[in-house]
C-alpha positions as CSV (number, residue, x, y, z in Angstrom):
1,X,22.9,14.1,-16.2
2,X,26.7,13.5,-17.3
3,X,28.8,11.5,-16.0
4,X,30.7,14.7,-14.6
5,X,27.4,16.2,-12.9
6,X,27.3,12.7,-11.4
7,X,30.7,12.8,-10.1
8,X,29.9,16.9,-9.0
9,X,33.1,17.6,-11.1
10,X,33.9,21.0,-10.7
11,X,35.5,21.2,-14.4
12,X,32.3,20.9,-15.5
13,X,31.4,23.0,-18.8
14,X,29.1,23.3,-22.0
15,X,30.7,19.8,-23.0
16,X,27.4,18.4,-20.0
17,X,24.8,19.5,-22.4
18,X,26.1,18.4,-25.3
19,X,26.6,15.0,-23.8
20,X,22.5,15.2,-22.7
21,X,22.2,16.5,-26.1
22,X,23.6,13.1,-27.2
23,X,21.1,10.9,-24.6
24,X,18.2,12.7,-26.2
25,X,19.5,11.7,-30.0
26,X,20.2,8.3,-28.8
27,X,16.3,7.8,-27.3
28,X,15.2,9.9,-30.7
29,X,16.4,7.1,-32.9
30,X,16.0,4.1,-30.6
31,X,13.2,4.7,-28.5
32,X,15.3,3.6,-25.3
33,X,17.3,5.2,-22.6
34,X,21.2,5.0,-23.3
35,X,21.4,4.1,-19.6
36,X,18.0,2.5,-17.8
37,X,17.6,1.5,-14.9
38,X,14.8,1.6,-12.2
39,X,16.1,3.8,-9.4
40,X,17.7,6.7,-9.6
41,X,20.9,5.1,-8.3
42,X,20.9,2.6,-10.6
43,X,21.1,5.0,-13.8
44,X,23.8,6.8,-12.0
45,X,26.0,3.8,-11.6
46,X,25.6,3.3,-15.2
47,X,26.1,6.7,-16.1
48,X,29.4,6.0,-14.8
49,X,30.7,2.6,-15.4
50,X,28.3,0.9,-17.4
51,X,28.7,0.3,-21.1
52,X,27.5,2.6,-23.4
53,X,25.2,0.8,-25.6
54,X,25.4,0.4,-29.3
55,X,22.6,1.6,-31.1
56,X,22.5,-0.1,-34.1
57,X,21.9,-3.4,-31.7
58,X,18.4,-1.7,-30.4
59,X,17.6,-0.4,-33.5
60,X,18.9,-2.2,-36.4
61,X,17.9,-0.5,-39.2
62,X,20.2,2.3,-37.8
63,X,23.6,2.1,-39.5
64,X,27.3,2.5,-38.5
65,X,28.1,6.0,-38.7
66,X,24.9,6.7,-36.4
67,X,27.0,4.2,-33.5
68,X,30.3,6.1,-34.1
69,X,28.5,9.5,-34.2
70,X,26.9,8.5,-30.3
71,X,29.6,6.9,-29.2
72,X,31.7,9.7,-29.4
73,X,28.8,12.2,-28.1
74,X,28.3,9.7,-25.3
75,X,32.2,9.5,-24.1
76,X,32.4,10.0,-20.4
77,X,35.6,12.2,-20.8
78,X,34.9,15.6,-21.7
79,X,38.0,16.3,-23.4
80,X,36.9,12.9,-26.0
81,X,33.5,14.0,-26.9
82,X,32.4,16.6,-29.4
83,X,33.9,20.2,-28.2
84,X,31.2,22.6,-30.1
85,X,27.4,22.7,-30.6
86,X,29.0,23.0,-34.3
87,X,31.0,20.2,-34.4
88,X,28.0,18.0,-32.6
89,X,25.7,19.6,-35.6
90,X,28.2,19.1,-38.0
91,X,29.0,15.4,-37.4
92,X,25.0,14.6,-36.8
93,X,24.5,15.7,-40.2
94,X,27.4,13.8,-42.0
95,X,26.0,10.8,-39.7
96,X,22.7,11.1,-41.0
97,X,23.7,12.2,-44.8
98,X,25.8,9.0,-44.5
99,X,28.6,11.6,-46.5
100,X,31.3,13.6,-45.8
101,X,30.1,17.6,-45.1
102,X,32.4,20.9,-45.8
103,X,34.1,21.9,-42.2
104,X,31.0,23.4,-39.7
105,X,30.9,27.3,-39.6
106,X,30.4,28.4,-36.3
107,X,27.7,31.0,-37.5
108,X,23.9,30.9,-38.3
109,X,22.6,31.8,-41.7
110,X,20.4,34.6,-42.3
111,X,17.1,32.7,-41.4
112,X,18.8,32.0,-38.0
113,X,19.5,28.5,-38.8
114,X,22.9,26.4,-37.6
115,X,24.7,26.8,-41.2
116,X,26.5,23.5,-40.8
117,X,23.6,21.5,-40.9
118,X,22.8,22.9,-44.1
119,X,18.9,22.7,-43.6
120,X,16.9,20.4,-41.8
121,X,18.3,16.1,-42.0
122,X,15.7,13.6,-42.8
123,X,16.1,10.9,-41.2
């Protein structure tokens, strides 16, 4: 749940599910919750306020451009996180490539695949 569903924002857009989007990357590669907690009004409160962990110090074979690449999905303003599905691909796969990628095209390629991602990353 974003931190806007949390606050029952009622700006809330597409921008929600890319920031889940980024909590499910973040457990992929770690194997941990961004934000834990035991009740359900525990994970809330950190939703909101708590720190927004750094990967790379739960999993340190991750490197740096995975902690910038989920610390910008994981921003708790809307308007600071990623702003497409494209540009969240597009940024994942330079993350994981560790290099720079051609600008994301906002369409899929004839087998129906995102064509920014330019086939499947390994990780």
């Amino acid at each position: 749940m974003s931190p806007e569903q949390v606050r029952r924002s009622k700006t809330m857009d597409h921008r929600s599910d890319l920031w889940s989007l980024g909590v499910i990357i973040f457990q992929s590669l770690t194997g941990q919750l961004p934000f834990p907690g035991e009740e359900l009004g525990d994970v809330l409160v950190e939703i909101c306020t708590g720190d927004i962990p750094v990967p790379s110090q739960l999993a340190p074979d991750l490197w740096p451009e995975l902690d910038q690449f989920l610390a910008r999905a994981l921003k708790r303003e809307p308007a600071e996180r990623f702003q497409s599905a494209s540009e969240l691909a597009h940024a994942f796969a330079a993350a994981v490539h560790r290099t720079p990628l051609p600008a994301p095209r906002d369409a899929m390629d004839s087998t129906g695949a995102l064509a920014a991602l330019g086939g499947a990353p390994a990780l």
